[in-house]
C-alpha positions in Angstrom: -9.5 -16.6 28.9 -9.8 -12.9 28.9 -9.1 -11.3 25.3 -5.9 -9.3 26.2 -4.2 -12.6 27.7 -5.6 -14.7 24.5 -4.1 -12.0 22.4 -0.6 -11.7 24.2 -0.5 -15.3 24.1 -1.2 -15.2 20.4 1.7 -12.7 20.0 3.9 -14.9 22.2 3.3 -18.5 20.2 3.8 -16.1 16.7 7.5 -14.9 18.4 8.0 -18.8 19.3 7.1 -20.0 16.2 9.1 -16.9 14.5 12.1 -17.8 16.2 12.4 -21.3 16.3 11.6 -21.9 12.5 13.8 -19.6 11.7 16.3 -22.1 9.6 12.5 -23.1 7.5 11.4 -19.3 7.4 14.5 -17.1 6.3 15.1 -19.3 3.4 11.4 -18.4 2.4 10.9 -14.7 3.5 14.3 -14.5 1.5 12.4 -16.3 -1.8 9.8 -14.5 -1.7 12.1 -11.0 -1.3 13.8 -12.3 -4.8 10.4 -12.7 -6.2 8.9 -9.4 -5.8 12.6 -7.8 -7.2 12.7 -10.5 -10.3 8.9 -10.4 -10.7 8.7 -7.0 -13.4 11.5 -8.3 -15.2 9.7 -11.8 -16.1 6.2 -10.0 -16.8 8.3 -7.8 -19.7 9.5 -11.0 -20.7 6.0 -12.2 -20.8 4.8 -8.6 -22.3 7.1 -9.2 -25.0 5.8 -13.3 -26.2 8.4 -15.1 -24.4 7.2 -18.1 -22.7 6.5 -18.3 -19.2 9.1 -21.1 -18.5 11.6 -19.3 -20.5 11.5 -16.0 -19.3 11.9 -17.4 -15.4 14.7 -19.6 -16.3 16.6 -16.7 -18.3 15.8 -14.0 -15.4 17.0 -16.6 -12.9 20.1 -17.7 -14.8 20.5 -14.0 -14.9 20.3 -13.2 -11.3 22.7 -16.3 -10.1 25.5 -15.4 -12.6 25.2 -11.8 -11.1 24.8 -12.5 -7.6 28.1 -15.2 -8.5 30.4 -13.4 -10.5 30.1 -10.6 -8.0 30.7 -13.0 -5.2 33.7 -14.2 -7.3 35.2 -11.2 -7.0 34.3 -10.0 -3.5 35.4 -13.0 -2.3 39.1 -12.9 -4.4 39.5 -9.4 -3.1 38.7 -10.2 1.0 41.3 -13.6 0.5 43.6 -11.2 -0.7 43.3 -8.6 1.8 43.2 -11.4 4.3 46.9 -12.6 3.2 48.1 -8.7 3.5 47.1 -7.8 6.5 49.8 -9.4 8.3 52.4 -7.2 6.9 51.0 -4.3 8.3 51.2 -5.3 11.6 53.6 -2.9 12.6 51.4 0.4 11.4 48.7 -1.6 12.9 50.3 -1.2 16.4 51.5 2.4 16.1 47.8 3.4 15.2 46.7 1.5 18.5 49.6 3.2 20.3 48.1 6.4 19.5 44.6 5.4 20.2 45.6 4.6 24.0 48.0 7.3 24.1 45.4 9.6 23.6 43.3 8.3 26.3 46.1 8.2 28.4 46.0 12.2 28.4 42.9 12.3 30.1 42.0 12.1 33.5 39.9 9.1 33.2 42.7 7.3 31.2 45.1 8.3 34.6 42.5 7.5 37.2 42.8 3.9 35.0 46.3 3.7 35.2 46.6 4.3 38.8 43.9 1.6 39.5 45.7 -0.9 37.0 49.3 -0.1 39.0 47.5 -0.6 42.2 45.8 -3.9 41.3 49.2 -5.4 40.1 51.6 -4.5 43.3 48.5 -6.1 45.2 48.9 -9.3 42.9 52.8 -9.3 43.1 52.5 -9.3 47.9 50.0 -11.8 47.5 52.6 -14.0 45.6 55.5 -13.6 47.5 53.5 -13.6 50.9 52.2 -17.4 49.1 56.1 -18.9 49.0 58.3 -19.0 51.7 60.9 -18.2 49.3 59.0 -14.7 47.6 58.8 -16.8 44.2 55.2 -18.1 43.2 54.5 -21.0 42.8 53.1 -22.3 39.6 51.9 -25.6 38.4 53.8 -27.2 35.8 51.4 -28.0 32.8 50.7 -31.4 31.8 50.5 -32.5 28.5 48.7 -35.6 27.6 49.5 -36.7 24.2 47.1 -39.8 22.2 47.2 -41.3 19.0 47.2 -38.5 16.0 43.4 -38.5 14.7 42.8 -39.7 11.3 41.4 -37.1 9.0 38.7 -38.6 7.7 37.3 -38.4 11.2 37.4 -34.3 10.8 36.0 -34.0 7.6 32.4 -33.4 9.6 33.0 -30.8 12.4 35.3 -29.5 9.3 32.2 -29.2 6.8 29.3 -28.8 9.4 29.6 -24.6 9.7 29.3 -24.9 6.0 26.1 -27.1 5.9 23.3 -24.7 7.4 24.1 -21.8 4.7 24.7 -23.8 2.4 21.5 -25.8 2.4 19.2 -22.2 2.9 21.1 -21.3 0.3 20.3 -24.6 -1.9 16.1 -24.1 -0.8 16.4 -20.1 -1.7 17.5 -21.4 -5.1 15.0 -24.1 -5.6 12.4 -22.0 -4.3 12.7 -18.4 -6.6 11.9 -19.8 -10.1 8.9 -22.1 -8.6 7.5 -18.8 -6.9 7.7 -16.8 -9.9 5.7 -19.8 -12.1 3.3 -20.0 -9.5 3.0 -16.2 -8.5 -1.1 -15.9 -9.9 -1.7 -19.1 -8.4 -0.6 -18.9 -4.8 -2.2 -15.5 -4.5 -5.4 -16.9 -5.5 -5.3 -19.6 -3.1 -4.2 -17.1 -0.4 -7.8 -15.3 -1.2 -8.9 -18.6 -0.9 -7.6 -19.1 2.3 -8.4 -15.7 3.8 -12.4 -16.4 1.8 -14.2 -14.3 -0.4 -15.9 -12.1 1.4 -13.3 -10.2 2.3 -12.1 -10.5 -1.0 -12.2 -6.6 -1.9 -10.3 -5.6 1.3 -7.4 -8.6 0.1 -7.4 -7.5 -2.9 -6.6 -3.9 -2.1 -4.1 -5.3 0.7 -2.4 -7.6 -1.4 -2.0 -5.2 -4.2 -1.0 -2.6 -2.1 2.1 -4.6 0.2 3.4 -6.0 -3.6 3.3 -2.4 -5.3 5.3 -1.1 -1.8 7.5 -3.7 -1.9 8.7 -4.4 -5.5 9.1 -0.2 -5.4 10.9 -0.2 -2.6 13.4 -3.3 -3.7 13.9 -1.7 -7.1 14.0 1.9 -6.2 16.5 1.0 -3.6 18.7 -1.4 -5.2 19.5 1.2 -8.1 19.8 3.7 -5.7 22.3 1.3 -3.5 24.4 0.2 -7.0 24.7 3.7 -7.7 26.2 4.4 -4.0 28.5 1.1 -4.5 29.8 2.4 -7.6 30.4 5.8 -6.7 31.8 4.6 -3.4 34.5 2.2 -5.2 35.6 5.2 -7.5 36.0 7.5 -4.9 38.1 4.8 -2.9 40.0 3.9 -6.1 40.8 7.5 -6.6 42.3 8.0 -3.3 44.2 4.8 -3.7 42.7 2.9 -1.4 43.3 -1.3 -2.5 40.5 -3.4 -2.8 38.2 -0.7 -3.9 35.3 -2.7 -5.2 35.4 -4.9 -2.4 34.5 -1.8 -0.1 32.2 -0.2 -2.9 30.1 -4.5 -2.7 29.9 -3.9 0.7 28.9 -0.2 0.8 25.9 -0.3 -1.2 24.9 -4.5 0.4 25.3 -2.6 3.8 23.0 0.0 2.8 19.7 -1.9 2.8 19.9 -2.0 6.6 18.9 1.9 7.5 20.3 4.1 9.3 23.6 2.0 10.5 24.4 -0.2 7.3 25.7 3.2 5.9 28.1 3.6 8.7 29.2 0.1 9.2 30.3 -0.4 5.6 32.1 3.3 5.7 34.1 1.6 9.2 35.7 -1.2 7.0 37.5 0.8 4.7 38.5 3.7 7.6 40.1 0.7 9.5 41.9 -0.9 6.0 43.6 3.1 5.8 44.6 3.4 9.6 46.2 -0.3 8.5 48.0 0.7 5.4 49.2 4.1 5.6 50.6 6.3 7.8 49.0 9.2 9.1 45.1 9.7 9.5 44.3 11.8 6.2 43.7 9.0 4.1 41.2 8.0 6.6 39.5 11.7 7.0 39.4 11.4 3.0 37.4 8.0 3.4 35.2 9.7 5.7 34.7 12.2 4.3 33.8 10.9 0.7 31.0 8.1 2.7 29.7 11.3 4.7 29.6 13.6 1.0 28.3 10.5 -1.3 25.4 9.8 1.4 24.1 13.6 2.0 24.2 13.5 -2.2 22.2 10.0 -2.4 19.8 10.8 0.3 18.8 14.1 -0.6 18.9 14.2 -4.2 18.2 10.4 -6.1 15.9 9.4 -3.2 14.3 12.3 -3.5 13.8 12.1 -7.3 13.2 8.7 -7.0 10.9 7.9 -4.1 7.9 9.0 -5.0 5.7 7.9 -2.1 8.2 6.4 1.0 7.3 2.5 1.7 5.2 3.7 4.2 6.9 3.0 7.8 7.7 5.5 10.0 11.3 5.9 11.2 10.8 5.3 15.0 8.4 2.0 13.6 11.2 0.6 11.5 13.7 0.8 14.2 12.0 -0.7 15.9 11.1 -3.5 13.3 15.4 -3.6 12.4 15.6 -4.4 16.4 12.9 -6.9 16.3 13.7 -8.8 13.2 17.4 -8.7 14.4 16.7 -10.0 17.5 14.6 -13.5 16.0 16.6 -13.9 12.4 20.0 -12.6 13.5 22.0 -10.9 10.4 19.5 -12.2 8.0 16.6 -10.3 10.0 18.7 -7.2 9.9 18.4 -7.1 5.8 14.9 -8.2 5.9 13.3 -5.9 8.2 12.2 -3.3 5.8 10.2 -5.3 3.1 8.8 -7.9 6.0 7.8 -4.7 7.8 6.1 -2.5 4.4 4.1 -6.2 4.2 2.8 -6.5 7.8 2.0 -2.1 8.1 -0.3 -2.6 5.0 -2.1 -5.6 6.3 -2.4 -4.2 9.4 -4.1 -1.3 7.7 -7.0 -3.5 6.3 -7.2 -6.2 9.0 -9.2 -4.1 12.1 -7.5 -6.8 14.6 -4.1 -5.6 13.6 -4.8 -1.6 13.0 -3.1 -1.2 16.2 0.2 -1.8 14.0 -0.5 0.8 11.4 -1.2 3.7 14.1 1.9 2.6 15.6 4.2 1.7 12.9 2.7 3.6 10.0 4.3 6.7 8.2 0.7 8.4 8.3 -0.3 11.0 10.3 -1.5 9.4 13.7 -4.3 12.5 13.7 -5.7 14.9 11.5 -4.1 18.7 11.8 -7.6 19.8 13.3 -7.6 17.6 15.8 -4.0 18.1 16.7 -4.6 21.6 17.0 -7.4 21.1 19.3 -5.4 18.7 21.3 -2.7 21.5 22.2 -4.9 23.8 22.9 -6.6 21.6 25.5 -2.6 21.4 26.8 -2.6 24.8 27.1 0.2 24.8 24.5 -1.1 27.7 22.5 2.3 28.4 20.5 2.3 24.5 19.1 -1.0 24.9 17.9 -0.2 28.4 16.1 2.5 26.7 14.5 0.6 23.8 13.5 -1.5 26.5 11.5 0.8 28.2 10.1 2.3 25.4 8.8 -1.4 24.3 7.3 -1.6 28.2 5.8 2.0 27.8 4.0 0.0 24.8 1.9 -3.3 25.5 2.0 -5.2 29.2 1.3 -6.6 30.6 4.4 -10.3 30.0 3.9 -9.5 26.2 3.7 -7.5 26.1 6.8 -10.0 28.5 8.6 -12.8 26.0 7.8 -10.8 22.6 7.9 -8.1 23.3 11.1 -8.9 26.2 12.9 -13.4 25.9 13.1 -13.2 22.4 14.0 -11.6 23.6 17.2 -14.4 25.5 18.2 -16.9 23.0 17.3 -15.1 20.1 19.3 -14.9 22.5 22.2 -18.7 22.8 21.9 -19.6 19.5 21.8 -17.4 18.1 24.7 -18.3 21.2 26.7 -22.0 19.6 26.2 -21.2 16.6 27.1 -19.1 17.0 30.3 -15.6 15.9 29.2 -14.5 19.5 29.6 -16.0 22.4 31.9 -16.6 25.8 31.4 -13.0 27.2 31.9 -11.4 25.1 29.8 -13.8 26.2 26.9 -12.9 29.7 27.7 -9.5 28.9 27.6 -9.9 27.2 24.3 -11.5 29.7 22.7 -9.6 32.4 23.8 -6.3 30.5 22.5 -8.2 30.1 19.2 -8.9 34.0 19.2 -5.7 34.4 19.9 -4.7 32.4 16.7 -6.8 34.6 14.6 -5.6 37.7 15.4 -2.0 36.6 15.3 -2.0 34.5 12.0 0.3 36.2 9.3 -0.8 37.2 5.9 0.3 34.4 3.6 2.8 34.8 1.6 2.4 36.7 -1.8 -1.1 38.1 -0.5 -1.0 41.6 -0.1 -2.8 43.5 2.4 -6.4 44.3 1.4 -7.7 48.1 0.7 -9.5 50.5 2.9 -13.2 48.6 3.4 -15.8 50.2 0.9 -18.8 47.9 2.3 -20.1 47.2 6.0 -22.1 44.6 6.9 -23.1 43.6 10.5 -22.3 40.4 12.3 -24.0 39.5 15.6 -23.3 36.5 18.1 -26.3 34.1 18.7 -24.8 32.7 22.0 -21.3 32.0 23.2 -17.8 34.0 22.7 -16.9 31.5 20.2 -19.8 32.2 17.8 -17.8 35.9 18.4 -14.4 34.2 17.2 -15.8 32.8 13.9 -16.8 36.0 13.3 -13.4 37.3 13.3 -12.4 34.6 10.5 -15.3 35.8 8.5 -14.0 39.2 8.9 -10.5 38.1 8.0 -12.2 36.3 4.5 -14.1 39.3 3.8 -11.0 42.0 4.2 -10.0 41.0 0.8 -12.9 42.0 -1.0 -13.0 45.8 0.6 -15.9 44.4 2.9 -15.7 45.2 6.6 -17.4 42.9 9.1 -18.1 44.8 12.2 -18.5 42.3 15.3 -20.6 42.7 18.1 -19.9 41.3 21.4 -21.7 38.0 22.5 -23.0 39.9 25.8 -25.6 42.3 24.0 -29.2 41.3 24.9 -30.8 40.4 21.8 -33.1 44.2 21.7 -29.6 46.0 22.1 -28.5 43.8 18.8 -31.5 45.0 17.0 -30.4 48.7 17.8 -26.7 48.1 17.4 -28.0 47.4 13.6 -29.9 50.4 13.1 -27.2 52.2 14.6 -24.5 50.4 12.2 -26.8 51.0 9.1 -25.7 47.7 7.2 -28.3 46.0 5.6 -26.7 42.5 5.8 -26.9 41.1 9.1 -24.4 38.1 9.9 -26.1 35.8 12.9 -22.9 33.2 13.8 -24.1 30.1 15.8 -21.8 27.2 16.9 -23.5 23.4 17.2 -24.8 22.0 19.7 -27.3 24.9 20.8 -27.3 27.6 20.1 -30.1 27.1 17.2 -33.3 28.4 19.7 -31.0 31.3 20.2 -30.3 32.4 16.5 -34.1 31.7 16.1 -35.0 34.3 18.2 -32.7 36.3 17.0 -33.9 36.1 13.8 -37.3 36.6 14.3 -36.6 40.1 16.7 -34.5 41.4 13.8 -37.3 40.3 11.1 -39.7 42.4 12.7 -37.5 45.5 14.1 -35.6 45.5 10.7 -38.0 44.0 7.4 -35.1 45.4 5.0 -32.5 43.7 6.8 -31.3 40.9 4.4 -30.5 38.1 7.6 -27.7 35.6 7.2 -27.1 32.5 9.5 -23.8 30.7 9.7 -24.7 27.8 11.6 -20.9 25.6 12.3 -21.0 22.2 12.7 -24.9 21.6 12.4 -24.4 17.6 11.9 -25.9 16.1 9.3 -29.6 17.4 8.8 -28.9 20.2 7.3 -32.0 20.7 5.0 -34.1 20.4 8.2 -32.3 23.6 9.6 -32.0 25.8 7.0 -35.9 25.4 7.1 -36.3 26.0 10.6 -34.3 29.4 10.3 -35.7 30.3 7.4 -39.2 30.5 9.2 -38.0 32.6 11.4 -36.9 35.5 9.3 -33.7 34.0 7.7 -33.0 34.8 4.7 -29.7 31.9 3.9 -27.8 29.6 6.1 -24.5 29.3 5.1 -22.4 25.9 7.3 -18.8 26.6 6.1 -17.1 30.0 6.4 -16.2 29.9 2.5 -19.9 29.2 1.6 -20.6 32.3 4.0 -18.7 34.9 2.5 -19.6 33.7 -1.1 -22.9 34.9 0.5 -22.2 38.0 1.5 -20.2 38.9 -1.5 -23.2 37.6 -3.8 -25.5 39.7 -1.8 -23.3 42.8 -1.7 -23.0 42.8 -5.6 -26.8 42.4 -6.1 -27.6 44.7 -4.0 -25.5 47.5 -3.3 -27.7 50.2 -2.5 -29.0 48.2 0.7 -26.1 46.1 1.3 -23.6 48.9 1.4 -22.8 51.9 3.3 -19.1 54.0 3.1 -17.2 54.0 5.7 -16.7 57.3 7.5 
């Protein structure tokens, strides 16, 4: 079988399985959920000499007479509002009365009436054109009555929707305290299973999807209380009953992103449009879920996330739809931490890195190679933006050498290979000259003084050896140095003149990899023998890896340094221009 069908079969028996075990599998993604959130407590039990057995039994306890006595509660407070709702049936109807009134008022509600009118008198002359009388004729209903069931009988179909909760519920609680006993020992036989030699890599993975998780569980359920609670104030203080009912459900609801917020604001909107007359009660309930979430989303989960759990937001949707889709409710809730656990496998597992790209909150590519992608596009403005937004964090010799050079270098090499031709080079590198000249000073740099040094800078081949030049020159302003840029057309005997003309006694020879090295050679040597006090500089751009080999090969022919970033070039030049003013300099007229 071919690989993509074996893997898409793969995919299909893990859905299967996925869905079908679900009543086994929820009970034990839901354990194991419970175990990364009770886990720290118990090791600061441990931390502190208390027993192993005794620390998992107390956090346990702990966690059931929470989880119960706020399930006492919720569920008092939803039997009671269940009891009142009837007796505000009437404000109930008016509120529905002005729902369809409204819609009414439209033309779509009019164009529905009409159609509902017409439907009817079409009903009604099929009826009387039925009975030769113009009545209809409807059956009479038939009631058969049997013998009254016994109860007992009942008791079943009575207690059977009961059953299935009840026992997940029952294996959830037998299973949390054995997982926390057994935590060290079922990891180790999971690097047992996956063998050990790939133990580093599980290691790292393993550590990595429990530090994500337990962060995320803790991080979010004290960011969640905090939401409940401020939720059931605000609702008690607008007088809203059954206020920490709403505030339970609130910050429960809010575990599912994005639409758990909204769902558990909808319960307690609907309760006011019940209860009271008039809509500001509800406006007030909106408003306090809108203000309490902008205040818990952009201030404590900012303070308190440091690093998010590492899902993008299109991925998790995704995920919440998926998970939703096999586990029903239950999937909903789980989604996130079942999710944080597959990206960072997926990460260290090469079969499944097609998840991380996908799913992960990373960076799909680097900001060089974005940049170069645009430009291929044609979209020169993206790309500018992408660099400006690299300058705002970065100072502009990094981002010259790191986003903006790699560009050029790309544009080289797939230029040498045949994946782009000759006018989409051109176009490339005029979009990056275009960059250069455009880029803004960053911010808090002030504009450099008149330039009290020259020095010369020569192409070896190609219009972008020309355009690195120009970020040389843009390094250099700062330190009153002046790079004066010839163009790439010169023969190589009008360079040597241009220099003697220029009278700079550092010479700048730019040359992008591949090629290009036989021409900077050349140059080299023609400027070595026309100019002996010339002090020759070579900024060779993405040479690959032998570097030693060609910095000798330019040296013998007349180079004096070869510098392979644009930082460690301008260190060069400034070095040389301090040691040696008298020949490096010349004022500017």
């Amino acid at each position: 079988m071919p690989a993509p069908l074996l893997r898409f079969a793969v995919f299909v028996l893990v859905v299967g399985c996925l869905y079908w075990a679900r009543d086994v599998l929820i009970p034990v993604a839901m354990a194991v959920l419970f175990t990364f959130l009770l886990a720290p407590l118990v090791m600061l039990l441990q931390r502190r000499h208390v027993p192993r057995v005794v620390a998992v039994l107390g956090v346990v306890l702990l966690a059931l007479a929470v989880v119960g006595g706020l399930g006492f509660v919720v569920v008092t407070q939803l039997l009671s509002l269940g009891e009142q709702l009837p007796q505000y049936k009437d404000n109930i109807k008016e509120k529905i009365s002005d729902i369809r009134g409204l819609g009414h008022q439209t033309g779509l509600g009019r164009a529905r009436d009409t159609v509902t009118r017409a439907v009817g008198e079409a009903a009604r002359e099929a009826e009387r054109g039925a009975a030769p009388d113009g009545r209809s004729q409807r059956p009479t209903p038939v009631v058969i009555r049997g013998e009254a069931t016994m109860p007992l009988t009942t008791l079943p179909a009575a207690l059977a929707p009961w059953l299935e909760p009840l026992s997940r519920a029952g294996l959830l609680v037998l299973l949390v305290p054995f997982m926390l006993l057994a935590r060290e020992e079922t990891r180790n036989r999971l690097i047992r299973l996956i063998g050990f030699g790939r133990l580093a890599v599980t290691t790292r993975a393993m550590d990595e999807a429990g530090e994500r998780v337990t962060r995320y569980l803790l991080t979010q359920s004290f960011v969640n209380a905090t939401f409940g609670a401020l939720i059931a104030t605000g609702l008690f203080l607008i007088g809203l009953p059954y206020a920490v009912l709403f505030g339970f459900l609130a910050g429960a609801l809010r575990f599912v992103p994005y639409v758990g917020i909204w769902i558990g604001a909808g319960l307690p909107v609907a309760l006011c449009l019940a209860l009271f007359t008039g809509w500001t009660k509800a406006l007030l309930v909106i408003g306090l879920f809108a203000l309490l979430e902008a205040f818990t989303a952009g201030v404590l989960e900012v303070l308190l996330y440091s690093r998010s759990a590492g899902v993008s937001e299109v991925g998790l949707l995704v995920a919440l739809a998926f998970w939703t889709w096999i586990w029903g409710p239950i999937g909903l809730v789980l989604a996130t931490p079942i999710t944080v656990c597959l990206v960072v496998v997926a990460k260290y597992v090469p079969e499944l890195e097609f998840l991380w790209i996908l799913m992960g909150d990373e960076p799909a590519v680097s900001t060089e190679i974005a940049v170069y992608q645009r430009l291929l596009a044609g979209d020169e403005d993206e790309a500018s933006d992408l660099v400006e937004r690299a300058l705002a964090d970065q100072p502009l010799e990094r981002v010259y050498d790191e986003v903006v050079l790699p560009s050029l270098v790309l544009a080289s090499r797939d230029h040498a290979r045949g994946r782009i031709d000759v006018h989409e080079q051109h176009a490339l590198v005029d979009g990056v000259r275009e960059i250069v000249e455009t880029l803004p000073t960053p911010a808090g740099e002030a504009a450099p003084a008149p330039p009290e040094t020259r020095v010369f800078g020569a192409a070896a081949r190609s219009e972008g050896d020309a355009v690195v030049l120009l970020m040389l020159r843009d390094l250099l302003a700062p330190a009153r140095v002046a790079l004066g840029v010839a163009s790439p057309e010169l023969l190589s005997s009008e360079v040597v003149r241009t220099v003697r003309e220029h009278g700079s006694g550092i010479v700048v020879v730019s040359a992008l990899a591949p090629g290009g090295l036989a021409q900077a050679r050349f140059l080299c040597k023609r400027l070595r023998s026309s100019a002996p006090d010339v002090r020759i500089l070579v900024g060779r751009w993405g040479g690959g890896d032998d570097v030693e080999a060609m910095r000798q090969v330019l040296v013998a022919a007349g180079a004096d340094a070869v510098g392979t970033s644009l930082r460690e070039t301008r260190d060069l030049v400034l070095e040389w221009v301090r040691v040696r003013p008298e020949v490096a300099s010349a004022q500017v007229a």
